[in-house]
N, C-alpha and C positions, 0 to 999 in steps of 0.2 A: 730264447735258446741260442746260444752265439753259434756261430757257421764253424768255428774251428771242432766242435765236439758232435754236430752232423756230421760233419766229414770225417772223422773218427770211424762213429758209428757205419760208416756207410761203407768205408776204406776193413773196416771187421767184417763184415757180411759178404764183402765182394765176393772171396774164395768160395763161397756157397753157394753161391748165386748160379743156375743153370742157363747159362747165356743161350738165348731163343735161336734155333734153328741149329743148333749143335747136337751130336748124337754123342748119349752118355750109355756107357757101358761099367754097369756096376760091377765086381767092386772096385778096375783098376781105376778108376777116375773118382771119386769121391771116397777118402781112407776115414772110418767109421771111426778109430784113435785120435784123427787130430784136434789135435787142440790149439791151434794157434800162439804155440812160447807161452800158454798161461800156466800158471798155476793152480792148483785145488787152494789155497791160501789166498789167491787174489780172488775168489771167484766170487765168497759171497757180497763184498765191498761192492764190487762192481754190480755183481742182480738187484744189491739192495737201494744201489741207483739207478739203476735201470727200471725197477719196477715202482720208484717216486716217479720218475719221469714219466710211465705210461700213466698213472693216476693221476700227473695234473693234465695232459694230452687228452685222455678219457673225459677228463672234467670239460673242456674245452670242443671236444667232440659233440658231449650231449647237450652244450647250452647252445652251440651251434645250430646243431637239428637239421644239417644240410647232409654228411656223409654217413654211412656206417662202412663197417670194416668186419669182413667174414674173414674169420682164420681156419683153414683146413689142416688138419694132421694128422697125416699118415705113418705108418709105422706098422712092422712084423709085429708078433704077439712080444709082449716083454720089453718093447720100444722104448717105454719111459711116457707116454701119451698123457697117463692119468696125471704122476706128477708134477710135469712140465706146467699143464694147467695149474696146477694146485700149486705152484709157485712162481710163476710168471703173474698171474693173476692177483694174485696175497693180497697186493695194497691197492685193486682199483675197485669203485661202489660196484657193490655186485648187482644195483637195479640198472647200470646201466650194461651185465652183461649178460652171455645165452649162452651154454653148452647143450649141445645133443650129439650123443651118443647114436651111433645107427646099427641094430645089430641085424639077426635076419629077417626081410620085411615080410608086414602082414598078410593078411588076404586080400586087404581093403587098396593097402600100398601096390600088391602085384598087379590089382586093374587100373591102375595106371601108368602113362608110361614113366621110365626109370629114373628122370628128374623129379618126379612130381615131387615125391619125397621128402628130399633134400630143399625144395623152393618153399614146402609147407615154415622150414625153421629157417629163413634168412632172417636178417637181422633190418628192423627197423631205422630211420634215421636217426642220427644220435645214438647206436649203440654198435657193441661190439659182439659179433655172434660166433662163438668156436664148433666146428665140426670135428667131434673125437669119431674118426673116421667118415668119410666123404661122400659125393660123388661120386670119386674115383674106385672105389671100390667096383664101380660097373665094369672097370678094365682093369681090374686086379685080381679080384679074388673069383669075377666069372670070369675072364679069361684065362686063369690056373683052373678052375673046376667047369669048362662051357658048357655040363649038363644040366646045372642053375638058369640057362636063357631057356630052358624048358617051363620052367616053372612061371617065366615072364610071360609064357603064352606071346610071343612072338607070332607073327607072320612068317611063312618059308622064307619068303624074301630078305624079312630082316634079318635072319639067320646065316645067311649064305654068305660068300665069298663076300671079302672088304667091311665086314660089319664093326671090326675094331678101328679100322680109319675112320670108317662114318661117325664112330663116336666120337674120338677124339675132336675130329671135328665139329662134332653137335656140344659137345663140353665148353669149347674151343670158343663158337659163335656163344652161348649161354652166358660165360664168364664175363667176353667184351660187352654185351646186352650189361650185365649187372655194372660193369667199371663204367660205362658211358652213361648209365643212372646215379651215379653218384657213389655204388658202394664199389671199394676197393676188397681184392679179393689177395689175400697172402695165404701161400702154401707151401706147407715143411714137411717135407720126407725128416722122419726120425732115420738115421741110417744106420744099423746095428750089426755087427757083425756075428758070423755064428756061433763063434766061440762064448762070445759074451752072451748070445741068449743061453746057451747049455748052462752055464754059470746061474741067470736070473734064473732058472725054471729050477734049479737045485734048490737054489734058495727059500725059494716057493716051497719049496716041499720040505725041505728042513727046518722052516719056524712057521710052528703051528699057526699065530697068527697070520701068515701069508698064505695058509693052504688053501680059500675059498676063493682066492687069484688065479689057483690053477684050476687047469683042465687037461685032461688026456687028451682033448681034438687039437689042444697047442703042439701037443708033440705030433700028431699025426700030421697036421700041417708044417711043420718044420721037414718032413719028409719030402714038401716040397720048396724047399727054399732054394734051389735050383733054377725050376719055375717062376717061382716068384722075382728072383734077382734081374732074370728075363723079362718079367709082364713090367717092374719095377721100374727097368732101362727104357721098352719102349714107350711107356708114358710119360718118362720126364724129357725122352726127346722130341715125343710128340704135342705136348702138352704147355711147355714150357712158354710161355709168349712175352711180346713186353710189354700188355697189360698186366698181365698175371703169370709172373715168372714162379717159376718153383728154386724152393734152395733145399737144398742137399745138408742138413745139418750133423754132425758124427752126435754118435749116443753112446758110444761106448765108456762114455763118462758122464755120467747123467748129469754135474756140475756146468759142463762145457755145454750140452744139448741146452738145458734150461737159460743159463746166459746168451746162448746164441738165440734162441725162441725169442726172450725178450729184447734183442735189438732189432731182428728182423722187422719185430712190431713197433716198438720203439722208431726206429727211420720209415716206416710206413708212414706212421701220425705223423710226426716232422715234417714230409712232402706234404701231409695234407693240408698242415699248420691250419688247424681250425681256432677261432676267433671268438673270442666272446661277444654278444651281439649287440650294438651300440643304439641303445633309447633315443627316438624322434628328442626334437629340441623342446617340443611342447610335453613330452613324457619328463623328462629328467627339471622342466623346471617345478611339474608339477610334486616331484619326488624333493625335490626344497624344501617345497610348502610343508610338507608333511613332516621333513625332518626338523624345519624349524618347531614345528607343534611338539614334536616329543621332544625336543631341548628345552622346550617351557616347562613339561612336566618332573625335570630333574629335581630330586628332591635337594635341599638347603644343603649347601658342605660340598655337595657332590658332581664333578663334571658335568656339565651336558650331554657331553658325548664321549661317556667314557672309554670308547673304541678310538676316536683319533687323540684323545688325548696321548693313549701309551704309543700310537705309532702319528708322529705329525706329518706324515709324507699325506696319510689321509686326508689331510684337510687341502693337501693341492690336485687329489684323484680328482676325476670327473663322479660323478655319483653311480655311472654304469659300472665302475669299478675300471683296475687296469690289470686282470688280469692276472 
């Protein structure tokens, strides 16, 4: 992958980019409309390279078997979440990926503590595991309703004054624990503005096939988007770091939110540039042997090797392949 279209990628994402130790205050610092000069007509060109790029990255990930790569995504109701996936994702093997969904946890979930959850679905080496909703939800949607840390059966203690810094800081230590293991942790605020959800949730309601999208508690919770744009701000000032930075991506175009999703991810794998994994000198002479054998078996008329015949760069590869 040449260094001039990294840099591209990485020069596009910047603006999103929640630089560590800065305090963001939604909505004047991140405008949910922009789009960066693109176009709706450039847009799909560009995803439909963007998301070949992550399918040979991916490929290159799982034959590695050294990284994986957790993507969290957050988002108000109406975000665009489900989407995003369902076309960021399109062109990579889906055995090497993992969405879960978190809605409200169970009995089993509540006796233990508030990670546990969330560590049951991290993602294996060699794969990519998506969080459609987080972690973070422990400082979002309980800290707009803190009558839910009832139901965690908390200690007084852990209830009391500073219990939202201690998370962020328990999230904080969590996240660098998993980047220092190998898995790289990327996080995207879908950023929506209100106007634009009142829009989705009509919509929802006016084409029948969208009605079992909605729910009445969407609206009820939009009651609080006040709140939320609040709990919203102090996580990403507090949360933000430069292992695990957060970006702020606009949604108010679902076109711009999905191409942005997939470059974040896209310059992820890039830095990681994982490697396809090169055969001991005594494996690949023995992989000779073998290919001589099946070139015996060629039947009369017929190439040996009918694979380097149509491309003859093959016959100068090493036999691990280049990639």
């Amino acid at each position: 992958m040449s260094d001039r279209r990294a840099a591209r990628i990485a020069d596009f994402i910047e603006p999103l980019r929640v630089e560590p130790g800065s305090k963001v205050r939604l909505p004047r610092d991140f405008d949910p409309g922009y789009k960066a000069g693109l176009k709706k007509g450039d847009a799909a060109g560009l995803l439909r390279s963007g998301v070949e790029l992550l399918a040979e990255y991916q490929q290159r990930l799982a034959a590695q078997n050294t990284y994986g790569v957790l993507l969290c995504l957050q988002a108000l109701d109406a975000g665009g979440k489900d989407g995003t996936i369902r076309h960021v994702m399109s062109g990579v093997n889906p055995q090497g990926v993992r969405v879960s969904s978190f809605k409200v946890p169970s009995s089993e979930e509540l006796d233990h503590d508030y990670l546990w959850r969330y560590a049951q679905r991290l993602p294996a080496r060699g794969e990519i595991a998506i969080f459609n909703r987080s972690h973070y939800e422990e400082v979002l949607v309980v800290r707009v309703h803190p009558e839910l840390l009832v139901r965690q059966k908390l200690p007084d203690a852990a209830r009391g004054p500073g219990r939202w810094k201690r998370r962020y800081q328990e999230i904080n230590d969590w996240e660098r624990h998993l980047t220092d293991s190998g898995f790289k942790v990327v996080k995207i605020f879908l950023n929506l503005s209100k106007e634009e959800q009142r829009v989705r949730f009509l919509k929802r309601i006016d084409l029948p096939e969208k009605n079992w999208k909605f729910s009445a508690a969407d609206v009820r919770e939009r009651g609080y988007w006040d709140d939320y744009q609040k709990a919203f701000s102090k996580m990403l000032s507090a949360t933000s770091t430069p292992w695990a930075p957060w970006y702020v991506v606009p949604a108010d175009r679902k076109w711009f939110g999905r191409l942005s999703t997939a470059a974040i991810l896209a310059h992820t794998l890039m830095e990681i540039d994982p490697q396809y994994p090169q055969l001991p000198k005594a494996e690949r002479k023995e992989l000779l042997v073998v290919k001589r054998d099946l070139e015996r078996e060629a039947p009369e008329g017929l190439p040996a090797d009918p694979y380097a015949a149509r491309h003859p760069e093959a016959r100068r590869a090493k036999t691990h392949g280049r990639g």
